[in-house]
C-alpha angles and dihedrals in degrees: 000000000000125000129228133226103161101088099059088044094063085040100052085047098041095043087049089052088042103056097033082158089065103010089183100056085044094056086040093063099035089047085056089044086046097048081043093066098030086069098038101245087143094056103216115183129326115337100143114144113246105216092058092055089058088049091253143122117231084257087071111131114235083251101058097046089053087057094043089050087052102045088048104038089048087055097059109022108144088236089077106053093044094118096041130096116302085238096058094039090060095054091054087046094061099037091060091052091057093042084043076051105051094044087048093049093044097062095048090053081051102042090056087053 
């Protein structure tokens, strides 16, 4: 997994044009909001990690990805809740579009290996 800097570099440098009155302080807070974000504390958008999703580690063969996305996928496919309540459909719904992500998103992260 990579990790990220930016963030406490914009911060630092934020927090230190912020508080021109006390620019260390300044850099001392932004430098906290930046590592907060860095390491996603603050949970913006969707980082979710797809293997997990699949049911997977990052070690997971391409064959078995491909078996966990089709078990998965079968299980919840929209088709078969097509006579259930709306409520329930809709769940099945969403959850196929995440499963339908993190393949998706799988087999980006492998295609730039």
């Amino acid at each position: 997994m990579q990790r990220r800097w930016y963030g406490k570099l914009l911060g630092f440098i934020a927090g230190w044009l912020l508080l021109r009155g006390n620019p260390p302080l300044g850099a001392a807070i932004g430098l906290l909001i930046g590592h907060a974000f860095d390491a996603d504390w603050f949970k913006l958008g969707p980082r979710e990690n797809p293997y997990r999703v699949l049911g997977l580690t990052s070690d997971a063969t391409d064959v078995e990805i491909e078996q966990a996305y089709r078990r998965l996928i079968s299980q919840y496919h929209p088709d078969r809740f097509a006579g259930a309540a709306d409520d329930l459909r809709r769940q099945a719904e969403a959850k196929a579009r995440e499963i339908n992500a993190a393949y998706d998103r799988i087999r980006t992260l492998r295609r730039k290996r």
